[in-house]
Structures are given as C-alpha cells and as structure tokens.
C-alpha positions in Angstrom: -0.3 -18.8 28.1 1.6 -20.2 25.2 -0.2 -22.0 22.5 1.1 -24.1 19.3 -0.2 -24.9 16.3 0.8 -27.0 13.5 1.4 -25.7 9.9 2.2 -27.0 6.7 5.6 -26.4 7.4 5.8 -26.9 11.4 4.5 -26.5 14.9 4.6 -22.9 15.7 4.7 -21.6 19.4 2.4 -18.4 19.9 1.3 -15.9 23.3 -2.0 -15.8 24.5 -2.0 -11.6 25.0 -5.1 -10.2 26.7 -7.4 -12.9 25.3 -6.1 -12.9 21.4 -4.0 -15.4 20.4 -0.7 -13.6 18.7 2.0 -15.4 16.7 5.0 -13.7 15.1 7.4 -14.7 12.8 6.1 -17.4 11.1 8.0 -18.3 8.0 5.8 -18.5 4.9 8.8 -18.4 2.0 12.8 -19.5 2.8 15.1 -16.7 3.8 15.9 -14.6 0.3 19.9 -14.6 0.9 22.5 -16.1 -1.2 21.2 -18.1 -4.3 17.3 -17.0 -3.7 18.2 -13.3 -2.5 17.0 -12.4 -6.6 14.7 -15.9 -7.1 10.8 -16.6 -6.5 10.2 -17.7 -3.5 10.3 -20.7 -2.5 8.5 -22.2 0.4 10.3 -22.6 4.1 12.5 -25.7 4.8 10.1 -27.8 7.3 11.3 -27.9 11.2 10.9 -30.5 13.6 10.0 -29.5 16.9 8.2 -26.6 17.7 9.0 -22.8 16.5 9.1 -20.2 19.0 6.4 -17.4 17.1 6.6 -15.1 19.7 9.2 -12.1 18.2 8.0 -9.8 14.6 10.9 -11.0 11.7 13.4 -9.0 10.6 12.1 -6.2 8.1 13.2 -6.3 4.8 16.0 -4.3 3.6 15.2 -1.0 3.1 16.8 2.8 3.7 14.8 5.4 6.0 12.7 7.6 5.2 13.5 11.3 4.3 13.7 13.1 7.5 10.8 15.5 7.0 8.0 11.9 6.7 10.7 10.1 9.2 9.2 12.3 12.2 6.0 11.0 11.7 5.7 7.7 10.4 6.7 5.1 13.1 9.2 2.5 11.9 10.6 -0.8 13.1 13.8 -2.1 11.8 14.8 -5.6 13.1 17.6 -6.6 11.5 18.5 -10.1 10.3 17.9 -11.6 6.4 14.8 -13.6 6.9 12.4 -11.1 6.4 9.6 -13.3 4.5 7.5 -13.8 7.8 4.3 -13.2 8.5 2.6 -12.7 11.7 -0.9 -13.7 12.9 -3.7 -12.1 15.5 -6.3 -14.6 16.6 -9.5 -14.2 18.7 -9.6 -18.1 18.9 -7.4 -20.8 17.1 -10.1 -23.7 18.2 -12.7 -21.3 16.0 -13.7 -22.3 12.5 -15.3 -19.8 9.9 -14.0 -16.5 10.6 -13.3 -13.8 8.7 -9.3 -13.4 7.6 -7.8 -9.8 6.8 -4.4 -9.6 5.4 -2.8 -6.3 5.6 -0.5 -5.4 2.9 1.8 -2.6 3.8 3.0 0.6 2.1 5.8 2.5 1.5 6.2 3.6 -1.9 8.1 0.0 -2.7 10.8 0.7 -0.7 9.8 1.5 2.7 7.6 -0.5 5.8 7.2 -3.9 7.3 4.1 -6.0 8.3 5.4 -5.3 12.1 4.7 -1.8 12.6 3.7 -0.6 15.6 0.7 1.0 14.2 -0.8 -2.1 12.5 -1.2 -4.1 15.4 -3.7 -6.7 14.3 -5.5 -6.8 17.9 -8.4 -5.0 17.4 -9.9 -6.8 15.0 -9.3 -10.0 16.7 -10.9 -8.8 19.4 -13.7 -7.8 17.0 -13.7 -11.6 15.6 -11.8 -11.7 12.5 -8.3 -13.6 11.9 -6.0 -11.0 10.6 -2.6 -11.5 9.1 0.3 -9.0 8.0 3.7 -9.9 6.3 6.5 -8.5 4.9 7.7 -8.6 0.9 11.0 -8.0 -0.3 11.2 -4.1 -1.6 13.6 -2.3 -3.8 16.0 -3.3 -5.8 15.6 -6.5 -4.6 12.2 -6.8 -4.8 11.2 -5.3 -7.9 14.4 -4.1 -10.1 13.8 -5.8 -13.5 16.8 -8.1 -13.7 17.5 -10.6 -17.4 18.6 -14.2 -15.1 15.7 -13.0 -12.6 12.0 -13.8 -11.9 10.2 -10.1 -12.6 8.0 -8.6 -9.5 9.7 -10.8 -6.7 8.0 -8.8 -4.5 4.8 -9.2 -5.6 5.7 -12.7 -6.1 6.8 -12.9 -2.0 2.6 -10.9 -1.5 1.4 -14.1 -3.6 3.1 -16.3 -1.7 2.1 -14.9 1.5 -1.5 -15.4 0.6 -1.0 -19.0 -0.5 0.4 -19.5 3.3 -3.4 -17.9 4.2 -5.3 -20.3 2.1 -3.7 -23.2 3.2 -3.0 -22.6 6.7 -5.6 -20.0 8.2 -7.9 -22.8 9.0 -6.3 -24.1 12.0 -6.0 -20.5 13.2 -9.7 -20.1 13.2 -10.0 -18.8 9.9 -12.5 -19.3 6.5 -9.9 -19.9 3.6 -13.1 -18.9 1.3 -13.6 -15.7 3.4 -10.2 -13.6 3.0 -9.8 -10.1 2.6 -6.7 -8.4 1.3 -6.2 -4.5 2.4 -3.2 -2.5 2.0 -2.3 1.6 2.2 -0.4 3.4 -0.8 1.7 0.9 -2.0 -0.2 -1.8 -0.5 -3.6 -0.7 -2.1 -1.4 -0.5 -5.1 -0.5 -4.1 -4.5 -4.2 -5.1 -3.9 -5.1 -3.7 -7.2 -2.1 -5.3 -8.7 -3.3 -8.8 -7.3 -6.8 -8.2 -8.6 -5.1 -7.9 -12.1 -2.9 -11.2 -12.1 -4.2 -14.0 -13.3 -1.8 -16.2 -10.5 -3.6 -14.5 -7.3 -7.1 -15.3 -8.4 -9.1 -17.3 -6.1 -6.6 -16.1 -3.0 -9.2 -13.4 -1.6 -12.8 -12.6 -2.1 -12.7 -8.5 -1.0 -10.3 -6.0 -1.4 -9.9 -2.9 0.2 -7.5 0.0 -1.0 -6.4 2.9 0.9 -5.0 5.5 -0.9 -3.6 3.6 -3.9 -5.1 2.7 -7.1 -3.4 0.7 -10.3 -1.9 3.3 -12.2 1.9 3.0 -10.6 2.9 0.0 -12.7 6.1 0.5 -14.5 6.5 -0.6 -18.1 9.2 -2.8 -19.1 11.5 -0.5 -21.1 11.7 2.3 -18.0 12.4 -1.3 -15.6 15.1 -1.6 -18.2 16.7 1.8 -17.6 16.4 1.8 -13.8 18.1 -1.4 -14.1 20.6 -0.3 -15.9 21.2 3.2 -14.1 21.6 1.3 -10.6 24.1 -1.0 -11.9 25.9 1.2 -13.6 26.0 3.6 -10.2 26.9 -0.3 -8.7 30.1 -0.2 -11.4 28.5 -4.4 -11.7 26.4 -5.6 -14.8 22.5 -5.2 -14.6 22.2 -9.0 -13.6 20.8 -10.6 -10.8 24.6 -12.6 -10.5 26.3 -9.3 -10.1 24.0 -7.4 -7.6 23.8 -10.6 -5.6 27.4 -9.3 -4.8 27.2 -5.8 -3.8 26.7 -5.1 0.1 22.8 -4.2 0.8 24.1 -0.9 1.9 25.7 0.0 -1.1 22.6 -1.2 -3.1 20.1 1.2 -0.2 22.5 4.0 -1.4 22.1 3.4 -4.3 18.5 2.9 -4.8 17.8 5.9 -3.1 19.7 8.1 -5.1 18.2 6.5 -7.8 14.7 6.9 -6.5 15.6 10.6 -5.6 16.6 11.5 -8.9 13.8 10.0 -10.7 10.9 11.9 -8.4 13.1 15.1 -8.9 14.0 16.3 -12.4 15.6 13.5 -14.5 18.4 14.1 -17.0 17.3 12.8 -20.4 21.1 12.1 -21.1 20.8 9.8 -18.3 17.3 8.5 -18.3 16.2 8.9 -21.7 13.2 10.9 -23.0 10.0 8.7 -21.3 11.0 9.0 -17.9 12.9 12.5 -17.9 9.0 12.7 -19.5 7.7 11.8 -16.4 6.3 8.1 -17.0 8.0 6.8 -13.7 6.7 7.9 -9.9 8.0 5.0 -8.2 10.9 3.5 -10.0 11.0 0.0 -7.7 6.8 -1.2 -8.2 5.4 -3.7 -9.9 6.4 -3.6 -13.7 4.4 -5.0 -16.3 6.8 -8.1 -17.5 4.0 -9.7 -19.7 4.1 -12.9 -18.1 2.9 -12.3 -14.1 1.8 -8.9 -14.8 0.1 -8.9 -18.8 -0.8 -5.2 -18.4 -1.1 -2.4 -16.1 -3.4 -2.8 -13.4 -6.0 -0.4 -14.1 -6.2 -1.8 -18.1 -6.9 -5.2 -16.5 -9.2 -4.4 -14.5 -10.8 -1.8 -16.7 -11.3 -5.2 -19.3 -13.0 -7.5 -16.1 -10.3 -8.9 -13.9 -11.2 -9.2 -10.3 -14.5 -8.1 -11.4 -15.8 -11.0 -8.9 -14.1 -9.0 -5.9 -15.2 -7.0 -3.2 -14.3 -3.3 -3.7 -13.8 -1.0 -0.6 -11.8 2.0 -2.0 -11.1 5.8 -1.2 -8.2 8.5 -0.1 -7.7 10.8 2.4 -8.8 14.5 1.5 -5.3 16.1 1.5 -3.1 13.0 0.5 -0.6 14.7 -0.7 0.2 17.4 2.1 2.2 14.2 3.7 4.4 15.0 1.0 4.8 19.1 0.5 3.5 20.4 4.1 6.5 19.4 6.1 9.3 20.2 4.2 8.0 23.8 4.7 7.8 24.2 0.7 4.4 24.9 0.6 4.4 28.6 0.8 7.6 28.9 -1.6 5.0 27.5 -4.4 4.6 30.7 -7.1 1.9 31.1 -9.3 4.1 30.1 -12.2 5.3 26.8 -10.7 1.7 25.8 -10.3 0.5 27.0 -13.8 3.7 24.9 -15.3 2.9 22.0 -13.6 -0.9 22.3 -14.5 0.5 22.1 -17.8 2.5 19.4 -17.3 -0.4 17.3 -16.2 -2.6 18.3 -18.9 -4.5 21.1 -17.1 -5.1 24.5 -17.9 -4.2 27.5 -15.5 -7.7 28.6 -15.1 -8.0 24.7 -13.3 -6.6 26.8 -10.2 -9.7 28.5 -10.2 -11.8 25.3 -9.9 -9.7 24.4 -7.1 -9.9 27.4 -5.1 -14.2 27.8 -5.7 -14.8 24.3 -4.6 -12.7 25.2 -0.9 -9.6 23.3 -1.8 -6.9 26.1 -1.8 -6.7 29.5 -2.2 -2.3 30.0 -1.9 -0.6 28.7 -5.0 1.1 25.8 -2.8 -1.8 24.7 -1.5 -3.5 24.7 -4.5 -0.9 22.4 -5.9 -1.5 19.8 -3.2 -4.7 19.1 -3.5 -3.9 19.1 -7.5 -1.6 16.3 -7.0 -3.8 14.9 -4.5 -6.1 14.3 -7.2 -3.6 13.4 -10.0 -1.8 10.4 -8.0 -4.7 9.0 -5.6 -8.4 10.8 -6.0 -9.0 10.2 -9.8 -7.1 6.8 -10.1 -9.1 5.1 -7.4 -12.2 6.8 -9.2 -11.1 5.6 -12.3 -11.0 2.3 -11.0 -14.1 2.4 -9.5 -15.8 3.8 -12.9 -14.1 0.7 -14.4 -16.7 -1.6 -12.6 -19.8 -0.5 -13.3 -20.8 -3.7 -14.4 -18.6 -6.1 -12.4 -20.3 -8.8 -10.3 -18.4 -7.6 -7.1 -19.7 -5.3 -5.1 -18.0 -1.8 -4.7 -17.6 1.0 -1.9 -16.5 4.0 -1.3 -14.7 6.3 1.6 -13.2 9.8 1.6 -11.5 10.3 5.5 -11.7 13.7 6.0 -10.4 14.5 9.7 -7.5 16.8 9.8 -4.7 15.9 12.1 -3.4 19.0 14.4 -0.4 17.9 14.2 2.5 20.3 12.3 -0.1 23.3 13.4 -2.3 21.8 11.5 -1.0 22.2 8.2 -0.9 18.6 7.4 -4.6 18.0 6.5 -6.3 15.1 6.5 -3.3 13.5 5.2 -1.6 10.3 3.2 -1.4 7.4 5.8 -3.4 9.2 8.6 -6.7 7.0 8.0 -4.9 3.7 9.2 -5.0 4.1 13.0 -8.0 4.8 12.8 -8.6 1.7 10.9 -6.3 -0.7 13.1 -7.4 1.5 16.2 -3.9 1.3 17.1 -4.4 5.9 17.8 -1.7 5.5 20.5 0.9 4.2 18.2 0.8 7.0 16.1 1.1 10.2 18.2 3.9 11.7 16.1 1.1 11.7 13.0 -2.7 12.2 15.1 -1.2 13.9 18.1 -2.2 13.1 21.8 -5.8 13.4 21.3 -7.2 12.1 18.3 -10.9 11.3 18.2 -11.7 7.7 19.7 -15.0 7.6 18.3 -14.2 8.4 14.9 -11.7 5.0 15.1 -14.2 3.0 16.5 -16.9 3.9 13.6 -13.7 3.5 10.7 -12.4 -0.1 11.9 -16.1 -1.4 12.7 -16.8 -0.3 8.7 -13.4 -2.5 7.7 -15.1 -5.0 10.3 -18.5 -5.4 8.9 -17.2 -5.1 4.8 -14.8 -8.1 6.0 -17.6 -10.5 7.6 -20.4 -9.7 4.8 -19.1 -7.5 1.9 -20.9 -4.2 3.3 -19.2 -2.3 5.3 -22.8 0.1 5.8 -23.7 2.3 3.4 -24.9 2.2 -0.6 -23.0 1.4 -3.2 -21.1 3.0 -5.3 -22.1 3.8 -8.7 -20.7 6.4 -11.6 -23.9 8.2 -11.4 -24.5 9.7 -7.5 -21.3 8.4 -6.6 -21.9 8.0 -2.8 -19.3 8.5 -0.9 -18.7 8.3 3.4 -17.3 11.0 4.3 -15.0 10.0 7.7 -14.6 12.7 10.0 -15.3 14.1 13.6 -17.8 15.2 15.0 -19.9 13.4 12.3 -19.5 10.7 9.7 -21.7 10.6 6.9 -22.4 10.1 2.9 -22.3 12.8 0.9 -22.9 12.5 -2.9 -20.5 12.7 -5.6 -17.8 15.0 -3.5 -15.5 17.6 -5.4 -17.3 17.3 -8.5 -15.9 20.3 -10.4 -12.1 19.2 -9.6 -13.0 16.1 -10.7 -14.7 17.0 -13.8 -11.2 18.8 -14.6 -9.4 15.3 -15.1 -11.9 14.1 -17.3 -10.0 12.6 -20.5 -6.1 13.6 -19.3 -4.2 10.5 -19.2 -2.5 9.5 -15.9 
C-alpha cells in the first residue's frame, strides 16, 4: 500500500512494508554538486506533484574500506550525487506523540551511509518510535578545512538533517520535543559534537553514543596542513574553487592516501611536528573553526554544554580488535613495540602488568588492543561522562561484552558489533556475528535504546563517578556490574588524550 505525505518541501510517496510505513530518499538539503558541492547546505528546491520515497539515496562519496574491515562490514554504494537524503521508518504516520530516533552513522568521516543494510529502522517502528537515518557529506568534501568554504560541512549537512526532523516529523507521527539522536564511532562522535555547538541546541533532548566520545576534533592549524597536503597531492590550490574541479575519484585517492599516511607514521618534513606528533587520528572530522565548533567537544561539554541532554554512553569490550585482529598483526606485536607505544601514550611499561592481572591480555598484541581500546573509546566516553556530574541531564552507562565467533574468535567483543543487536537487524550482519548470534541478547539491547528513547531510562541506575554502574551486555546474562576494569582505568588517570 502506498502512502504520501506532505512536507515542507513536497508530497512524498512512501510503502506500507509489513505494517511500518517506510519512506526513502527524502531530500532534506539540495544536491551538493557544482556551486554547493563545498557550501552549507541549503534546503531542497520545492516539487510539485508527489515524490516517489520508495528507493535509499545515493551514498555520499566515499572510497572502500581496507580489505581486512571490508569482509565484515556490510556496505551499500548507490551511486548518483544527491546524497543529502534521509529516510524514514514509521509504525503510524496518522499517530501523534511518538518517540523519534535519528541514527547518525559512522565510519571514521569517510566511510558509511544512513542506508545500510544493518540499520534498518523497522524494529523500532514496530516497537513504536519514528526513527530516521540520513546521510552527511564525508571527506574531503565534507570536512577538509577550505579559506572560500563554510568549515564542518558535514556536520553542517547532520544539523540540517535534524532541522528537517523538527519541522517535519510531526506528520510522520512523531514528537518534535521528543527526539533522540544516536550514532556509532563517528556518529557518537558527531552526537557529542552536536551537544557541544551552540547551533544544534534545542534539535534533540537524548543522546546516545556508541563507541565514540569528543576527543577526535581536529584543531585548525592540523585542518590547515591536511588541506594543504591534499591539494598539493591534487597539484590545485587548497581552495574550495580548485577542488570543486578535480574528479571525486582523484580526490577518494587522494584522501585516502592521505588518511593512510596520517594513521601510519607521518614525515615531519611533510606534516610538521604536531601531527608527525600524533595530534591527528582522523584527519577529515569535525575541526574546531571557532565559529560552529568554539572548542573541542569534550572542553565544551566538560564547561556545561548539552548539560540538559540525555546521556546513554559506552563501548564495546574489545573495540579495538576490529582494527588489529584481522590483519593477522596481532601476534607479530613484541614486547618492545608495546612498551614504545605505552610510552608514547604516557604509560609506563609496568601498565602491561595491570592489563594482563585485570584478564585483559596476556600476549604483547593483545595487550596492545585493549590498551588502545582504552586510549581512543573507554576513557574518553568516561571522561565525558565524569564531565557531568552535575549536569541536569540524566546519564547512563553500557559496556557490550558478547564476543563474536566470527574470525575464530579472535575478534572480541568488537568496534561496531553492538549495532545489530541494537537495530535487531542480526541477519544483516552475518559476515561480523556469524549465523548464530544470540536473539535474546538483541531483543534485551534494542528494548534498552527503546525504553531510554520513550522516557530517558533505558532500566538501570545512573551513572555516577563514584560506583560507576555499568550494564554489562552479554549472553547468557546481562547485568550491572560496578565500576568495571578499575585498575586499567586508574592507569589513564591525568595522561592527556
């Protein structure tokens, strides 16, 4: 059964698919190609008639993933250049009052789209809440810091998305005043971003972050550089005028040598001291242009913003295994290489030790992954956490512990192995869960998402910097556990991240 709806911009055309009313595609900015491909969105030219919503967008531009995470993390890539769509997932567009999720997706910056298989929004229509994912502009186009361009287009494109929310969720069924925004890695980044600039305020009232924190902001004078490294790779000037030109292949070649070398070990001759230093992880993310973005997240939020917000936060227990396990490096690690990089992260060696006694690695390598486990996602979400003691919003949070069997087993309870247990969406995900992954423990993780959405508790006690209480997901048994890893944790106290 087909079913349309008018927006501010136009009638849109959706499906009626096993009771939950589905509409794809929907335009909430104008297509980011010639003039605007480097500008702030602006919103969609108006249609008359009716829109067909019934086909996902094309995905932003973006390159693929390293072959080694490629195996396992489901893409889609629908080409085209109007990728600022969102899509929406219903249980009733006559409804009024219901609870609105908006899923923000990861991918370090550079990777994902709001139409992956794995984040089908059904589910939680089903279970009575409007939810809504989208797709931002990534990269170099999205977030390379250009002189005669708007800074953070991308996050400008996630702002933009949820304006679209507030003023047009109603006639899908939704509360405007009742919106939560979630995202995974990148997108929990983004989530902590948003809580941090001043222009999202009032767009959502809860926030959940997966696996991401607001640490990865990238200060102006390393934008700067990566600007000027990628168009110097380009042979154009660093301007928005210039890249405009260059084919979006050559620029995805580009970028990802770029983001290659700046992971790996940066030349100083090339890169300069700070990020051959190592200030830069992700060298496309939000960057702190003093204008949208005042000052890294976790400063801003550290000093009260978003204090009024929701909080549902945690990691996975072995986040970074995503990362080490299947490139088969893990048992090349030597005790040296983890000693240097303890060092390097303002550890001592005998932090191996800690690591090891508390049941998280006894082989150098894996050691090391749990270490940066805790240096890039644990602490900084904790951090954040610590940060609102005081805040009027309410705060949560999750560890998921269940280990996937897939890779042998050697993956862990992984990056980005929570979320199809959150969407419930386990059969889109085989490559990453396998063909057998436990049912219950995805019923009990999306109705927690569920119930935080609808009320603000998603079931269990607070959080607080004294007990810390923690649920623990995993399978057989779910439960919370106080203050968990408290020796490794201890460790970071006082090192800068």
């Amino acid at each position: 059964m087909e079913i349309v709806i008018r927006t501010e911009s136009g009638e849109v055309r959706g499906r009626q698919e096993n009771e939950i009313a589905v509409f794809r595609g929907i335009p909430y900015a104008a297509p980011p190609v010639g003039a605007d491909r480097f500008a702030a969105p602006r919103p969609p030219e108006p249609w008359s008639g009716v829109r067909d919503a019934a086909e996902f967008g094309p995905t932003a531009p973006r390159p693929p993933y390293p072959e080694a995470i490629d195996r396992l993390l489901v893409e889609r890539d629908i080409p085209g250049e109007d990728c600022l769509t969102l899509n929406v997932w219903t249980p009733d567009p006559g409804a009024a009052g219901l609870p609105v999720m908006v899923w923000i997706h990861g991918g370090a910056f550079t990777n994902g789209s709001g139409s992956e298989p794995v984040y089908d929004g059904a589910a939680f229509a089903r279970d009575g809440v409007v939810m809504v994912s989208f797709n931002y502009r990534l990269g170099v186009i999205g977030f390379a810091d250009l002189p005669d361009a708007p800074a953070n287009r991308g996050l400008l494109d996630q702002i933009a998305a949820l304006e679209w929310v507030r003023d047009n969720i109603a006639r899908f069924g939704g509360d405007p005043a009742n919106v939560t925004v979630f995202g995974e890695s990148a997108g929990a980044m983004s989530v902590c971003t948003l809580m941090a600039t001043p222009r999202a305020r009032g767009l959502f009232r809860r926030a959940v972050t997966q696996s991401g924190a607001g640490n990865m902001a990238v200060a102006a004078e390393d934008a700067a550089t990566i600007a000027r490294v990628v168009a110097e790779r380009l042979g154009v000037a660093p301007t928005a005028a210039a890249l405009a030109e260059v084919p979006t292949q050559r620029l995805l070649e580009v970028q990802q040598q770029v983001t290659q070398e700046v992971q790996g070990s940066p030349d100083a001759a090339v890169w300069g001291e700070r990020i051959a230093g190592g200030s830069v992880l992700l060298p496309f993310a939000p960057v702190v242009d003093g204008r949208l973005l005042p000052q890294r997240p976790a400063e801003a939020i550290a000093a009260g913003a978003g204090g009024d917000v929701d909080l549902l936060f945690g990691t996975t227990s072995d986040e970074y295994r995503l990362f080490l396990a299947p490139t088969g490096i893990l048992p090349f690690i030597t005790g040296d290489y983890l000693t240097a990089h303890l060092a390097k992260s303002g550890l001592d060696a005998d932090a191996a030790k800690v690591y090891t006694a508390e049941g998280r690695g006894e082989e150098p390598g894996d050691i090391l992954a749990a270490v940066i486990t805790d240096q890039v996602f644990r602490i900084p979400a904790h951090r954040i956490a610590e940060s609102r003691a005081d805040a009027s919003g309410r705060t949560f949070g999750y560890e998921f512990a269940w280990r996937t069997p897939q890779l042998d087993g050697i993956l862990g309870a992984c990056h980005a192995v929570e979320i199809p247990f959150v969407f419930r969406t386990l059969d889109r995900a085989v490559p990453l869960v396998g063909e057998d992954p436990p049912e219950e423990l995805a019923r009990t993780v999306h109705a927690a998402w569920v119930r935080f959405a609808a009320s603000g508790d998603p079931g269990w006690a607070e959080w607080n910097p004294r007990t810390r209480p923690t649920m623990r997901f995993d399978h057989p048994e779910s439960a919370v556990v106080t203050d968990p890893h408290p020796a490794t944790r201890r460790l970071w106290d006082g090192v800068p991240l």
